[in-house]
C-alpha angles and dihedrals in degrees: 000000000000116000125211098022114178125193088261089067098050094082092045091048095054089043095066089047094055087046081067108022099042113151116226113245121186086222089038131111102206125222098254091046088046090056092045086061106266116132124196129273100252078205103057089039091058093038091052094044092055089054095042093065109112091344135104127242094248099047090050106048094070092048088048092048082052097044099044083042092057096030111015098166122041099242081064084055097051094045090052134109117268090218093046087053087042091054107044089048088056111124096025093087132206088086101188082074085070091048093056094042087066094041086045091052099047099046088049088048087047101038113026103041088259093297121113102247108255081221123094086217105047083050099053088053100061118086119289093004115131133179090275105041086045094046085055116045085047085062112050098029099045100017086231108157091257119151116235120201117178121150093270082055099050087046092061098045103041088056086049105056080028079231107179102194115126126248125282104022092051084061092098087049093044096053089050094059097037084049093046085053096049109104118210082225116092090335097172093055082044089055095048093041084051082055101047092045089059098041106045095026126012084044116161110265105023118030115201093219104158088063092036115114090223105048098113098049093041110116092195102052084053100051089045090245103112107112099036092064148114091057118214142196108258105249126230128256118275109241121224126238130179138201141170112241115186118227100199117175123175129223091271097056098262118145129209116245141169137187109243106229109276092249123070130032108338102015123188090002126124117255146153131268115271150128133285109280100236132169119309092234091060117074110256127277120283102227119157115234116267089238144007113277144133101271127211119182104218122225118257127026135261104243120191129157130215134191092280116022142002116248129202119208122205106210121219113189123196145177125219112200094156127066108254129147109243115230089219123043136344134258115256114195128259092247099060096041115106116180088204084065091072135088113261093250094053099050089052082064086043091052092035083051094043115026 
């Protein structure tokens, strides 16, 4: 136990348990690497940050290994397909990420020489690239004293200061503490060792406080308040929409597919042709199929939720055994199809057609 702690300790403090404690990261630099010389790649940290948003570590890693493998500079990545980077992204969700990681690469590629800008300002103003993102990857890439304040970061710091404010409107206090805590010594280490803090110890429901760095100076695990912090405003109630969506093959194996327009929900991301998804309160689309077939409407519906709302999707299957143009979409063969290609929402129309 250390007496007489003031706020100027407590970076020093964490640092020293990430020196130990690092997690390994397949985009991270770790802390005995960083003090051998070796700085961080601004590319995969970007890379890594995009993906990171809304999406945990371990869902992530194998998606960056694939990603760095097929375009490990980002002048790879701005020379590439749509439709390759679309596909590859497929199953990690929030799609317009993947649409602004090709924006992002390209404008890097066209305007900085194919280098990311050292500069927060110069960042936030690429494609796709927030405050936070910006204020990360500054500071890991580059070890400029940038805060970072992710939901692993306003954990730590609202249990802290025990501020009971709820999110989001406790965000401005957050990032002034966060900001008052980040040392101008070694801050890009500071900002992953935040983050592990709040990922491996001070988690959301059981705090590890008796191992946690920071358990004598935390305001909230003396004041018995831990887990129940960071406080939050209750959310609405999603509301539910529903749609039809036609799953047509031929007699050669070929599937009928179609790119959603690049802007909306899956944009740019193969799919199959379907309605409008409305209200559930209102019938289903009439939308006529995107070929002649013999059309079966499958039993049970595809169910799938997404950050604002859940979506049911009725499934019509159909066999074309004629030659006939369809009016959506075009087949692709058997042999170029690739379910993993598809949004999540869409294979589990796929499974729910084939098993």
């Amino acid at each position: 136990m250390r007496e007489n702690l003031s706020q100027d300790d407590l970076p020093q403090i964490l640092l020293e348990w990430y020196d130990v404690h690092a997690r390994e990261m397949p985009w991270r630099v770790g802390p005995a690497a960083r003090k051998a010389g070796q700085r961080s790649d601004p590319y995969a940290v970007w890379m890594s940050e995009i993906m990171l948003q809304q999406t945990t570590v371990a869902t992530v890693r194998d998606y960056f290994t694939r990603f760095m493998a097929r375009w490990p500079r980002v002048q790879d990545l701005a020379a590439a397909e749509d439709a390759d980077v679309m596909g590859e992204w497929a199953g990690l969700g929030y799609y317009a990420r993947a649409r602004n990681l090709l924006k992002c690469a390209r404008t890097v590629v066209d305007e900085h020489g194919g280098s990311f800008p050292a500069d927060y300002d110069a960042l936030i103003k690429l494609p796709g690239i927030g405050p936070y993102t910006a204020a990360a990857v500054a500071s890991i890439a580059f070890d400029l004293r940038h805060t970072v304040l992710d939901g692993n970061v306003e954990r730590v710091i609202a249990r802290l200061y025990n501020i009971h404010t709820p999110l989001p409107a406790a965000k401005p206090e957050l990032m002034a503490r966060a900001d008052a805590l980040t040392p101008d010594l070694r801050p890009g280490d500071y900002a992953q060792a935040v983050m592990d803090l709040g990922a491996t110890i001070c988690s959301p429901r059981s705090p590890a406080c008796g191992i946690c760095p920071w358990r004598d100076p935390c305001a909230a695990r003396a004041a018995g308040t831990a887990p129940d912090l960071p406080k939050k405003t209750p959310k609405k109630a999603k509301p539910v929409r529903h749609g039809v969506v036609y799953l047509a093959q031929r007699a050669d194996g070929a599937w009928l597919l179609e790119t959603r327009p690049d802007k909306g929900l899956l944009g740019g991301m193969l799919g199959w042709p379907g309605s409008e998804w409305v209200d559930s309160a209102h019938p289903l689309p009439q939308t006529a199929p995107p070929i002649g077939a013999d059309w079966q409407v499958l039993a049970g519906d595809v169910r799938h939720t997404f950050t604002h709302f859940h979506l049911l999707l009725t499934i019509h299957v159909g066999r074309v055994d004629h030659e006939e143009d369809p009016l959506r979409g075009a087949f692709v063969p058997r042999g170029q199809f690739r379910p993993s290609d598809l949004p999540t929402v869409m294979r589990k129309a796929f499974d729910l057609a084939t098993k």
